[in-house]
C-alpha positions in Angstrom: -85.6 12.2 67.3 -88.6 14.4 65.6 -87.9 16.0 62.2 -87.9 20.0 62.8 -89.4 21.7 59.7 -87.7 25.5 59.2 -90.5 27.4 58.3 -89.0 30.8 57.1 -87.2 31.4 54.2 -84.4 32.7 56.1 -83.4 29.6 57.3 -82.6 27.5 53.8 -78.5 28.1 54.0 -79.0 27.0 57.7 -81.1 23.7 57.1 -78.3 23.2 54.5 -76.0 21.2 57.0 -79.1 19.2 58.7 -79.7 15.8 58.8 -83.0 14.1 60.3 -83.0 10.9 61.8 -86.6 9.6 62.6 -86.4 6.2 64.6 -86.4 5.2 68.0 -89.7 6.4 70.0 -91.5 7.6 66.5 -91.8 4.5 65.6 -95.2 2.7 65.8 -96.8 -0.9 64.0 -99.8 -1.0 62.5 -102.5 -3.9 63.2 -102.3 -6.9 61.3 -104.4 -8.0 59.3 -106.7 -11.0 59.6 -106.0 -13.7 57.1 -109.9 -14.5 56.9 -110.6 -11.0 56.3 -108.0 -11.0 53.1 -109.9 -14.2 51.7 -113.1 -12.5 51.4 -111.8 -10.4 48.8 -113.7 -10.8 45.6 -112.4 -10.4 42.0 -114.3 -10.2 38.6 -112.5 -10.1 35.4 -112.7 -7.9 32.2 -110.8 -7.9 29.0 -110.5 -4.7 27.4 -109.9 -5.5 23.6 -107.3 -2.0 22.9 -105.5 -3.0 26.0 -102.4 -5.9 25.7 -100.0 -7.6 28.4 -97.2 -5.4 27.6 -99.4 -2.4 28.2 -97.5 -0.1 31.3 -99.8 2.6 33.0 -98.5 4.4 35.5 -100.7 7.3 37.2 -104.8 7.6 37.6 -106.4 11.0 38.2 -110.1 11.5 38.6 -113.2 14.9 38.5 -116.4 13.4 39.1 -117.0 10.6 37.2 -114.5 10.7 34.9 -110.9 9.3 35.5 -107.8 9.2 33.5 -105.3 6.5 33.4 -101.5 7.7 31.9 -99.3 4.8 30.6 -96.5 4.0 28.1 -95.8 5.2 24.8 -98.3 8.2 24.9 -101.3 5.9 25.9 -104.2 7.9 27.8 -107.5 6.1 29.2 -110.7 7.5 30.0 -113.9 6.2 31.7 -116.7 8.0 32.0 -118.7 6.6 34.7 -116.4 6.1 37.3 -114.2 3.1 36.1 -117.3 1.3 34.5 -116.1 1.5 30.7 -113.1 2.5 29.0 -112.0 3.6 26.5 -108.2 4.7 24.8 -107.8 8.1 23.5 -105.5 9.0 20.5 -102.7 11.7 21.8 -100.1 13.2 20.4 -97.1 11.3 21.8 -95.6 8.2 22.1 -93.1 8.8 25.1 -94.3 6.9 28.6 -96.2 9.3 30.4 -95.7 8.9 33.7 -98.0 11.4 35.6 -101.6 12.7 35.1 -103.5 15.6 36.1 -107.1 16.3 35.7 -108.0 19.7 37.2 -111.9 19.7 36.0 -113.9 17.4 34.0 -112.2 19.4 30.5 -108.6 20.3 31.4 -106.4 17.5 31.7 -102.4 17.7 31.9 -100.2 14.7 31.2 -96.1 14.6 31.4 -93.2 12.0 30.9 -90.3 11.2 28.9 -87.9 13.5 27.0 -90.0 16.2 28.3 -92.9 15.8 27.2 -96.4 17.6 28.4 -99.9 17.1 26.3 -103.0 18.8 27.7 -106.8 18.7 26.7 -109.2 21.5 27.1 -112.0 19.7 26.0 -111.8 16.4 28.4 -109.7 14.3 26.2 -111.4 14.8 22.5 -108.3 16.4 21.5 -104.7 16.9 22.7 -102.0 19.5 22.1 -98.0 18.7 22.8 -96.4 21.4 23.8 -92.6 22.6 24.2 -91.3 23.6 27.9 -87.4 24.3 27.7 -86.3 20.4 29.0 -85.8 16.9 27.7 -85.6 15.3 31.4 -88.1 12.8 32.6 -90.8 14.5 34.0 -92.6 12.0 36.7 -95.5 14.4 38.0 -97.8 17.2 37.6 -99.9 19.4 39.8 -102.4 21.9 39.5 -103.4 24.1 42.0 -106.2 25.7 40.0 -106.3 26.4 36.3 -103.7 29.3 36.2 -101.1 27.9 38.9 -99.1 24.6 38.0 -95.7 22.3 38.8 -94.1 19.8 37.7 -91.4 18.0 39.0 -89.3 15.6 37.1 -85.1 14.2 36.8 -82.1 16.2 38.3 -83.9 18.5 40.4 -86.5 19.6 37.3 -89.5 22.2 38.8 -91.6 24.1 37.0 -93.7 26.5 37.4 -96.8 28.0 35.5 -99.3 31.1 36.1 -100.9 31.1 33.3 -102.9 28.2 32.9 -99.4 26.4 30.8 -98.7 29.1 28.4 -95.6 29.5 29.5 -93.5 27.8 32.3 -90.5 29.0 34.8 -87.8 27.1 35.8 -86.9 26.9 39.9 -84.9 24.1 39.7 -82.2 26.2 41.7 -84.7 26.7 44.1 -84.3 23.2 45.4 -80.9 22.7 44.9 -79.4 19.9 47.5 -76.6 21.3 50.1 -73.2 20.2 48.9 -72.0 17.1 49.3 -68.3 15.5 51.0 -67.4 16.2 47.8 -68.1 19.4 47.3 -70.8 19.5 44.5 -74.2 20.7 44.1 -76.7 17.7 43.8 -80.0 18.1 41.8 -82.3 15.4 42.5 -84.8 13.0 41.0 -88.0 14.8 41.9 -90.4 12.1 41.9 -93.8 13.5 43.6 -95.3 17.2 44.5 -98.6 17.5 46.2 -100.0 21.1 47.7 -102.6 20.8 50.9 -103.6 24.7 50.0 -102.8 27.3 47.3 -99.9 28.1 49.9 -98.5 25.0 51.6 -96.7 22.3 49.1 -94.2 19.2 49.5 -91.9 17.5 47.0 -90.2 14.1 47.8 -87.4 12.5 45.8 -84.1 10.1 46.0 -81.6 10.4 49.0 -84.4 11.2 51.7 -85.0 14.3 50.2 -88.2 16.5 51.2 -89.2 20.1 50.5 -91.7 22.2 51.9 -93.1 25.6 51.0 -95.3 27.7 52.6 -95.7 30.6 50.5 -96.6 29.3 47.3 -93.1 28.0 46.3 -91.2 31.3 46.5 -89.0 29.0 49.1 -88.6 26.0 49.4 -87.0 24.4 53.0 -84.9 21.5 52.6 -85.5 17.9 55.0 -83.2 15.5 54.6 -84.4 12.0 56.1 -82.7 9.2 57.7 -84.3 5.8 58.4 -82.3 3.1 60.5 -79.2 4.4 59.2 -80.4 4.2 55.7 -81.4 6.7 53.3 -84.8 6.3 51.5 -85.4 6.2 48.1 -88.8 8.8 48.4 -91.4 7.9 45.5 -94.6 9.5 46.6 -96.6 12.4 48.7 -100.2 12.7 50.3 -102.0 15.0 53.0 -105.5 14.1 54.4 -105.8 17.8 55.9 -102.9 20.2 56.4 -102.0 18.4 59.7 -101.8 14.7 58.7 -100.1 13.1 55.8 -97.6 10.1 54.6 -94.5 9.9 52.6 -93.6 6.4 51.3 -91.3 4.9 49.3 -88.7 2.3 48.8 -88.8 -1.2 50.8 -92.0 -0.6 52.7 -91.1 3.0 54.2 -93.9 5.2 55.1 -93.5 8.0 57.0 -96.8 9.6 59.0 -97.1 13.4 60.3 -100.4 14.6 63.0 -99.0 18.4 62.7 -98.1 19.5 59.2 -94.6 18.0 58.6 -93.1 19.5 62.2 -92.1 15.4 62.8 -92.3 12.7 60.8 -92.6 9.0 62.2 -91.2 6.2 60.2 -94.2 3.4 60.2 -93.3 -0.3 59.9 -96.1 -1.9 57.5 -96.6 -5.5 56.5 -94.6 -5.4 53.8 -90.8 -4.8 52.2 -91.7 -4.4 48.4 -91.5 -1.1 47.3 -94.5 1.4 47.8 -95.1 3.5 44.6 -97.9 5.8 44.9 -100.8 7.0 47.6 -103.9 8.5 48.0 -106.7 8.9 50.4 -109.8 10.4 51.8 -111.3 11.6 55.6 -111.3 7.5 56.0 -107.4 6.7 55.6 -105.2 6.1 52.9 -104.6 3.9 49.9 -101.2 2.4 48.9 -99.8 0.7 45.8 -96.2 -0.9 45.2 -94.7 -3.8 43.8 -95.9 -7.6 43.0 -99.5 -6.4 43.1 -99.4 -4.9 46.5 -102.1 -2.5 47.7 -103.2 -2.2 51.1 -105.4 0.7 53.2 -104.2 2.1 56.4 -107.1 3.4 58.7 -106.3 5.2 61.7 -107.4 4.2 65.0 -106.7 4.6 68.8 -104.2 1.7 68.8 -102.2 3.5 65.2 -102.7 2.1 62.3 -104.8 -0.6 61.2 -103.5 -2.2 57.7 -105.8 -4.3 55.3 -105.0 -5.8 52.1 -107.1 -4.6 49.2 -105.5 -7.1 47.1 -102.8 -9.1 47.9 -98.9 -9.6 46.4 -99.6 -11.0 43.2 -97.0 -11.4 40.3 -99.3 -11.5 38.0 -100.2 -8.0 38.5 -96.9 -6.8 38.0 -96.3 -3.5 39.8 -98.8 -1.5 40.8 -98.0 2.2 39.9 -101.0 4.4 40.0 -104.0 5.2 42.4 -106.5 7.4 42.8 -109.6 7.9 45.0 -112.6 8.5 42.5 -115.2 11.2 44.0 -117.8 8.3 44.1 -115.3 6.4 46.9 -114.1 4.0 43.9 -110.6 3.1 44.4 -108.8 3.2 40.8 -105.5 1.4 40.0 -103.2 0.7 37.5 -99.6 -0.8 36.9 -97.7 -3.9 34.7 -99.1 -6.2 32.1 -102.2 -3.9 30.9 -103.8 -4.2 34.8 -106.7 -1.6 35.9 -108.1 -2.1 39.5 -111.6 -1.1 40.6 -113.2 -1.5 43.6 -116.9 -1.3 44.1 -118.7 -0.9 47.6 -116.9 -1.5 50.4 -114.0 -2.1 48.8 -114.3 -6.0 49.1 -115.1 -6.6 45.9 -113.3 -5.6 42.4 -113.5 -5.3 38.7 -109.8 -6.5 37.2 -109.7 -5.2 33.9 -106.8 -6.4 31.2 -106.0 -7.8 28.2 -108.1 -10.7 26.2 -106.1 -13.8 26.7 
């Protein structure tokens, strides 16, 4: 049956006993893809000399034609001409940082491990690491605009800035899960946020758990989501247009909405490895996961129509991270010091790594 999203404030300590099952009649199958059309793909190679095999990145973020790449022990990338070149950037950290925010082509935010949050005001020359109150993983940040920012992170971690960073509130009790059969408060792993507006925001984390505000994060109502009697481990967040968006996560799920989260339909996709991150423009959306998966989804009359951008490869690893440049290149990154770039039509590829 369709997901019902409480839209008042009001209704939180009601919502609090609600469970969600999508299945059944939501369920739709998305076009396979043609074997001969995956065998077309075309892949160059490129060593990148400060990049090695044990090299982990794990988000991408792009203004113009500069994109960032975020990865392990404090490491930053930048290109400057839309995935062309690269280059690595000295920071002030050596904690993984797992998420990536650019919010113009000189402010640039970046969070992890033990806490940690470094930003640039000058597009990456120089980086400041700055205290916020927590030592929890922190897995993702998001800017409105300069002043108004989140980020979400382990046991139920969200914060909130104003400011532009200076200083950062904690409503972590804001999106507190109902209690349990045994009688305890549960604060979740908060693994994505993503806001369509300055208004209208969604978080997705462990144990099928989705928020959704619609004043700005004042309140947050409270989804819990069910998929063929098993609960989803909920890595990642993306909306076209205030009406149509996808949640994915664990084991292939991804969940599609046509009217702003009032129902969710679970989508069966080609594919049980994990997804781990989305994006997407007015043409469909992008989707990275494990053993090298990444595939696009394109709507159509007859659903979904699913190609492979690259397919399952072990040698990639997992991919973590990706990103829709604003010159239509796709930009991904995961395992083994792996950067994805696609160039045209998406066909064909630039695979940049380590030298052998």
């Amino acid at each position: 049956m369709n997901t019902k999203n409480y839209r008042s404030s009001q209704s939180f300590l009601l919502i609090s006993l609600t469970v969600i099952l999508i299945y059944g009649f939501n369920t739709i199958n998305p076009q396979r893809t043609d074997a001969a059309e995956s065998s077309q793909l075309i892949f160059n190679s490129k060593s990148l000399e400060f990049i090695n095999r044990f090299d982990r990145f794990y988000d991408v973020s792009s203004v113009k034609e500069q994109i960032f790449i975020s990865g392990h022990f404090g490491a930053v990338l930048r290109s400057i001409d839309s995935g062309e070149t690269w280059e690595r950037l000295k920071t002030p950290t050596n904690k993984p940082l797992l998420g990536i925010e650019s919010i113009n082509e000189k402010i640039v935010w970046a969070v992890g491990g033990d806490g940690a949050v470094i930003h640039t005001k000058d597009g990456g020359e120089t980086w400041t690491l700055i205290e916020i109150g927590t030592t929890e993983q922190l897995f993702q940040v998001e800017f409105i605009n300069e002043q108004k920012g989140w980020i979400v992170g382990a046991y139920g971690t969200l914060l909130y800035t104003s400011d532009g960073g200076k200083n950062w509130e904690d409503h972590g009790e804001k999106v507190v899960l109902p209690y349990d059969e045994f009688e305890a408060e549960i604060h979740p792993m908060l693994n994505d946020i993503y806001f369509v507006d300055e208004l209208t925001g969604w978080l997705v984390g462990e144990n099928g758990t989705v928020f959704n505000t619609i004043d700005g994060g004042e309140n947050w109502s409270y989804e819990k989501i069910i998929v063929e009697q098993r609960i989803p481990y909920l890595k990642a967040v993306f909306f076209q247009s205030p009406e149509k968006g996808v949640i994915i996560g664990e084991q292939g799920i991804l969940l599609q909405t046509n009217n702003g989260g009032e129902d969710w339909r679970f989508t069966t996709l080609n594919t049980d490895y994990s997804l781990f991150d989305v994006s997407g423009d007015s043409n469909g959306y992008i989707i990275v996961g494990d053993n090298g998966l990444g595939i696009s989804l394109e709507p159509n009359e007859a659903g979904l129509n699913q190609k492979y951008l690259f397919r399952e490869n072990g040698k990639y690893g997992w991919i973590s991270g990706v990103d829709i440049s604003p010159s239509g290149r796709i930009v991904a990154c995961g395992t083994n010091g792996s950067i994805m770039v696609s160039h045209g039509s998406n066909i064909e590829w630039t695979i940049f790594g380590p030298i052998n």
